[in-house]
Z-matrix of the N, CA and C atoms (Angstrom, degrees):
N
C 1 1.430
C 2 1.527 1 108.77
N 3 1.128 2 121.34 1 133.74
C 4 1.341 3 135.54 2 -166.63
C 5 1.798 4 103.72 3 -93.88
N 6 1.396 5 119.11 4 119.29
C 7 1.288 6 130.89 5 178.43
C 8 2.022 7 97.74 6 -53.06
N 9 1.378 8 97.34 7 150.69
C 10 1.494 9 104.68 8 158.58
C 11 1.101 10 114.39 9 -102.28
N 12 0.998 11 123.52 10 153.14
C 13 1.477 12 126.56 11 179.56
C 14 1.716 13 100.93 12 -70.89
N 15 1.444 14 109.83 13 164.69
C 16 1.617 15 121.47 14 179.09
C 17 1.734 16 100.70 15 -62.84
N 18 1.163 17 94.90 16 153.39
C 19 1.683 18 126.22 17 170.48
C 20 1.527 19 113.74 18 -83.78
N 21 1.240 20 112.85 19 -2.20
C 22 1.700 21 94.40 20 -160.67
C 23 1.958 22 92.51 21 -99.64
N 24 1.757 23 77.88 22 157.32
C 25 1.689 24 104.94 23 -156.79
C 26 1.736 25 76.98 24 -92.76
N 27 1.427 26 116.34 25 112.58
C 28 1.766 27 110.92 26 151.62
C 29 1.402 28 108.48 27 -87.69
N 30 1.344 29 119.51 28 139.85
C 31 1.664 30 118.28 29 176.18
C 32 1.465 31 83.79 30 -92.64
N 33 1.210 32 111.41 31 131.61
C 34 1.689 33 117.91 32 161.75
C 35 1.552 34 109.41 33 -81.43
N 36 1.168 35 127.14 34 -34.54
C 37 1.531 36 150.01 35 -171.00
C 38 1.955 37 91.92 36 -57.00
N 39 1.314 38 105.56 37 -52.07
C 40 1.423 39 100.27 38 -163.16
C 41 1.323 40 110.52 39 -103.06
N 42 1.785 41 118.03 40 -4.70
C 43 1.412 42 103.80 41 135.12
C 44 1.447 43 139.61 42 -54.85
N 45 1.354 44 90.44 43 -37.45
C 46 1.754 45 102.38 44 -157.43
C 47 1.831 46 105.18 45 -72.73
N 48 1.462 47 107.81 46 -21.36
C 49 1.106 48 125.00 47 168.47
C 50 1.432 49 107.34 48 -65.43
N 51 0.811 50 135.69 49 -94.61
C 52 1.628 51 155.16 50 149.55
C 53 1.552 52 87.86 51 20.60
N 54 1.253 53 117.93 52 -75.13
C 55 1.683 54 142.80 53 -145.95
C 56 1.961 55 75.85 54 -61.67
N 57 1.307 56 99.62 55 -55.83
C 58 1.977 57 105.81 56 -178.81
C 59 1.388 58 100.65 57 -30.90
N 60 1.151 59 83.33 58 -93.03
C 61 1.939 60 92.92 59 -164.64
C 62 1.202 61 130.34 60 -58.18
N 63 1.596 62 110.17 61 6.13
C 64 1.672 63 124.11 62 166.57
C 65 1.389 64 100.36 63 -72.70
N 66 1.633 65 105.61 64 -36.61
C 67 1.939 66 89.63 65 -143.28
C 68 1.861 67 96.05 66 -100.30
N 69 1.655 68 110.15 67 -5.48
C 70 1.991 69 129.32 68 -161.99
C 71 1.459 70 71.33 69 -60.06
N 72 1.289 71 89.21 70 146.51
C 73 1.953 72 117.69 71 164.38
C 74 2.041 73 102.72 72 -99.14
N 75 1.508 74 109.73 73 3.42
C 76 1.496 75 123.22 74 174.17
C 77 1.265 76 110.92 75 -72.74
N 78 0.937 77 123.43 76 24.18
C 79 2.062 78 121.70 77 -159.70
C 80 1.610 79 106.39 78 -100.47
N 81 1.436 80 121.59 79 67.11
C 82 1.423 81 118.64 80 167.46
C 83 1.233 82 122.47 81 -92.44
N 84 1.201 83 115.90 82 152.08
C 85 1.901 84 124.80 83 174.32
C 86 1.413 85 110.90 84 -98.48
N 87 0.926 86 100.91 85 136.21
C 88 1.817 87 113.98 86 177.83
C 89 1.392 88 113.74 87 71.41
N 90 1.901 89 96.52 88 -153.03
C 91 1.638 90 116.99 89 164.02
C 92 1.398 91 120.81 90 -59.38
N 93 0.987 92 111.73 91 -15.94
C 94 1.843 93 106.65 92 -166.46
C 95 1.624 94 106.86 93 -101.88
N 96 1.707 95 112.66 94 46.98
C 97 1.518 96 121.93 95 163.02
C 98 1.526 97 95.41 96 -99.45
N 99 1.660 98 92.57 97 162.01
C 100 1.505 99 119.44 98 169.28
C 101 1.538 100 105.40 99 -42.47
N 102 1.911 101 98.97 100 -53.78
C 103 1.952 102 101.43 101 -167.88
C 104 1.420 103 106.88 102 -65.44
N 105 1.478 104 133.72 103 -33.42
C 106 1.437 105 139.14 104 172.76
C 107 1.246 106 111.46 105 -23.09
N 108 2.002 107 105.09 106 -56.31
C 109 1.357 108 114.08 107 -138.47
C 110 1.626 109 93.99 108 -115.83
N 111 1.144 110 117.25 109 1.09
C 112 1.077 111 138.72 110 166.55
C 113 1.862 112 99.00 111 -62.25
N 114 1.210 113 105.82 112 -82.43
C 115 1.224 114 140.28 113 -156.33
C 116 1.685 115 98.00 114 -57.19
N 117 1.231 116 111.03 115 -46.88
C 118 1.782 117 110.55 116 179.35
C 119 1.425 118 108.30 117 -80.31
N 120 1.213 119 124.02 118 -41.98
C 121 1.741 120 126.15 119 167.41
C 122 1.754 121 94.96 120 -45.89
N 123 1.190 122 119.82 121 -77.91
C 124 1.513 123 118.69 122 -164.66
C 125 1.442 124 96.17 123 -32.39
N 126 2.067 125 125.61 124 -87.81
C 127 1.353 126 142.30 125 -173.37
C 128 1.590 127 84.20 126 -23.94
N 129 1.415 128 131.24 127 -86.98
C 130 1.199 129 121.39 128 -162.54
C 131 1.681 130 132.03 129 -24.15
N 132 1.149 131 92.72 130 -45.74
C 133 1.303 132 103.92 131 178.11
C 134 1.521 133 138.04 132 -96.14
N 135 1.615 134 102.66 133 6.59
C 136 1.489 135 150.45 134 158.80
C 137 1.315 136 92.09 135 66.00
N 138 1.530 137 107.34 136 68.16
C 139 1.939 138 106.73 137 159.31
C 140 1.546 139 94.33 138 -117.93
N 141 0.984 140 114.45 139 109.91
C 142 1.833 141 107.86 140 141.98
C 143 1.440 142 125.26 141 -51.16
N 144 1.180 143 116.80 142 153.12
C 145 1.949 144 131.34 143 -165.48
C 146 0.994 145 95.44 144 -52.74
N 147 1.900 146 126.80 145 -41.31
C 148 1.405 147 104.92 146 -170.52
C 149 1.436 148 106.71 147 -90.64
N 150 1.470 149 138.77 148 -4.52
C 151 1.427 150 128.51 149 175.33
C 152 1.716 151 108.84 150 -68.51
N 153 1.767 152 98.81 151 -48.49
C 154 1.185 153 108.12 152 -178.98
C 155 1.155 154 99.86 153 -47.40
N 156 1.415 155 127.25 154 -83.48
C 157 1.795 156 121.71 155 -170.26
C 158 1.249 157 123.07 156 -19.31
N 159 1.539 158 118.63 157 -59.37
C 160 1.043 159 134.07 158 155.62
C 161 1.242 160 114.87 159 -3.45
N 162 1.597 161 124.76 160 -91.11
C 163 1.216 162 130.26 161 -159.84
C 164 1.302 163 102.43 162 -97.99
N 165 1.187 164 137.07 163 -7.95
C 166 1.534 165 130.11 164 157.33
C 167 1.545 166 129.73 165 -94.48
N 168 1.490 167 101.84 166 7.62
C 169 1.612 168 110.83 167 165.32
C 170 1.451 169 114.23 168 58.74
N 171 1.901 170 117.99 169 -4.51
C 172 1.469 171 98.17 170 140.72
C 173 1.154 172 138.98 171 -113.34
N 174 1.555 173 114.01 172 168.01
C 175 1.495 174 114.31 173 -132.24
C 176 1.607 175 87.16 174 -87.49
N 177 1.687 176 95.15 175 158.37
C 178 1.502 177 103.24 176 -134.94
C 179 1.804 178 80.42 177 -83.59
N 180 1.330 179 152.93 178 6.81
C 181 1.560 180 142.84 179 -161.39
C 182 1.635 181 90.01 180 -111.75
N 183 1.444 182 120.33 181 -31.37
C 184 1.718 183 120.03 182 167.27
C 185 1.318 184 111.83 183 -71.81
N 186 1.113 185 133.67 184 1.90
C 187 1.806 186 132.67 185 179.78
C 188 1.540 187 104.71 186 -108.23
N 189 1.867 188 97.95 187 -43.26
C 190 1.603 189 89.16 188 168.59
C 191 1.891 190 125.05 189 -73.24
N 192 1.758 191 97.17 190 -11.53
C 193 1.371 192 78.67 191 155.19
C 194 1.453 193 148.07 192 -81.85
N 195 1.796 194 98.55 193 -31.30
C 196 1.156 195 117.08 194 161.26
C 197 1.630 196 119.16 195 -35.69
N 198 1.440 197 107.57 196 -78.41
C 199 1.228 198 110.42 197 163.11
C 200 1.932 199 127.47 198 -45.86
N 201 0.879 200 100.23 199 -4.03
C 202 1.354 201 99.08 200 167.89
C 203 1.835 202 119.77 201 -118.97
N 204 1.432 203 101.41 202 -5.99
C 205 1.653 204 103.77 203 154.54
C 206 1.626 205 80.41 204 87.43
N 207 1.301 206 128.67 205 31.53
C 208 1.593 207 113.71 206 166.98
C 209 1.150 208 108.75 207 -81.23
N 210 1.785 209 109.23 208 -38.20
C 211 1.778 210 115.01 209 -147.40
C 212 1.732 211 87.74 210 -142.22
N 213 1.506 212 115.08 211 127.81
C 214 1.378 213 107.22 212 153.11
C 215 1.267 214 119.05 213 -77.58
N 216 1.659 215 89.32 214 153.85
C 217 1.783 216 107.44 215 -178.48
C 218 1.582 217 101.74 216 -51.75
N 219 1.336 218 131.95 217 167.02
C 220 1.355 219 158.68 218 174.61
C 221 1.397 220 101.22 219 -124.67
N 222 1.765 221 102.82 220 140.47
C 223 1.442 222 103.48 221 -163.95
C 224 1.480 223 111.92 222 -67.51
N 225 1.340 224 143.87 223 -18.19
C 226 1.343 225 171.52 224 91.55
C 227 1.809 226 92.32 225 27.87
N 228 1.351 227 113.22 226 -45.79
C 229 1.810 228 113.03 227 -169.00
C 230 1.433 229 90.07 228 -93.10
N 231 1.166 230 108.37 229 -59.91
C 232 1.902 231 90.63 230 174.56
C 233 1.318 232 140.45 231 -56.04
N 234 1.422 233 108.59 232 -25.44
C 235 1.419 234 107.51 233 170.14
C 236 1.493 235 124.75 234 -85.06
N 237 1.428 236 110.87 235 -4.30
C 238 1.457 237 137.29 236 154.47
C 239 1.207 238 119.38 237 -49.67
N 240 1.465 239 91.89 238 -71.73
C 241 1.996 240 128.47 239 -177.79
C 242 1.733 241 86.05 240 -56.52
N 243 0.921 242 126.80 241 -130.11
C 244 1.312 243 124.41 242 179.60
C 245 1.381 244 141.48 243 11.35
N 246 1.348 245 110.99 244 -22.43
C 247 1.686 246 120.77 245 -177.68
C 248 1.870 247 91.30 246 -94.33
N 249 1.599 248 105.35 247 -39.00
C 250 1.640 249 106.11 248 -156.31
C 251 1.805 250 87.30 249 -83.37
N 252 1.049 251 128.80 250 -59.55
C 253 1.244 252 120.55 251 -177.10
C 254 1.493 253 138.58 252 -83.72
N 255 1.393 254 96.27 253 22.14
C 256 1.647 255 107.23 254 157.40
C 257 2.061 256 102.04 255 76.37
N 258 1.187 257 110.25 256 14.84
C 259 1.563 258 116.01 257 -170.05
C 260 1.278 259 99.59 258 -120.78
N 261 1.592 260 99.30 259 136.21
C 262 1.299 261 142.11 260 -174.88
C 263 1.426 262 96.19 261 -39.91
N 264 1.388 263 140.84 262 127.48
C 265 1.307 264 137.44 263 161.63
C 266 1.924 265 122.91 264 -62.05
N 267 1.514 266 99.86 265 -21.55
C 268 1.527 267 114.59 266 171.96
C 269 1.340 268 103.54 267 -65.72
N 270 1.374 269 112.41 268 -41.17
C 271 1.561 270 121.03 269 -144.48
C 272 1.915 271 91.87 270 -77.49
N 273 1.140 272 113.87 271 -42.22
C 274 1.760 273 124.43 272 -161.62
C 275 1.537 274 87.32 273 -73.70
N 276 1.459 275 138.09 274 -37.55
C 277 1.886 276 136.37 275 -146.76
C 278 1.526 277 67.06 276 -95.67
N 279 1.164 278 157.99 277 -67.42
C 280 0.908 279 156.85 278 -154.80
C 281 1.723 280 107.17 279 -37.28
N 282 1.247 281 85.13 280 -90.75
C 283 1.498 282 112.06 281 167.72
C 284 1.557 283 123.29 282 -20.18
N 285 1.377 284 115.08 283 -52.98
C 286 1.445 285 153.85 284 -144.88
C 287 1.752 286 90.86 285 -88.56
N 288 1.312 287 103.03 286 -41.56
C 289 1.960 288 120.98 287 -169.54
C 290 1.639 289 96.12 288 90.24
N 291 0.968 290 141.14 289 51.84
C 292 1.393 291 159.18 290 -164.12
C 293 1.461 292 87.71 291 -88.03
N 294 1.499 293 80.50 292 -92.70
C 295 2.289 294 97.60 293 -173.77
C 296 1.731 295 95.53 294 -97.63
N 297 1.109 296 106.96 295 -160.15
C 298 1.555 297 125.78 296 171.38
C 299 1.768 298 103.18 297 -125.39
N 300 1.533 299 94.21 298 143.63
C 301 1.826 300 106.08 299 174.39
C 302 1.448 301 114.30 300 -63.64
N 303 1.258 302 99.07 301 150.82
C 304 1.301 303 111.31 302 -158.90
C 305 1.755 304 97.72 303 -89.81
């Protein structure tokens, strides 16, 4: 009698993910992410995700990732982020792990 091969369902999808966020150099703890400080600069300055989008032309589901530490900003989002919210463009590459503080 000839063995069957195994039954089990591998999701490759949620390896390949997995395999992602092992190798992302994106791996922060807590409040002290880009999206954190993202997210309290915006409230501060009383734009909601969709005002922000609005006038910074990105689309408002890439800011909630940002702010949620899915996707880092692109220097393209900071130089956006920065013109609309009155912040230092050093200060966000900073932030972002762009350059290193001076």
């Amino acid at each position: 009698m000839q063995s069957r091969p195994s039954r089990t369902k591998v999701n490759s999808r949620k390896g390949t993910l997995a395999q992602a966020k092992h190798e992302s150099t994106w791996d922060y703890v807590g409040q002290h992410t880009f999206g954190s400080h993202l997210k309290r600069q915006r409230s501060t300055r009383g734009y909601s995700r969709h005002s922000l989008s609005i006038t910074t032309g990105i689309q408002e589901r890439r800011l909630m990732d940002i702010e949620l530490g899915k996707e880092p900003p692109g220097i393209n989002d900071i130089r956006a982020l920065s013109t609309v919210l009155d912040i230092p463009q050093s200060e966000l590459l900073v932030i972002a792990g762009y350059i290193k503080s001076e």
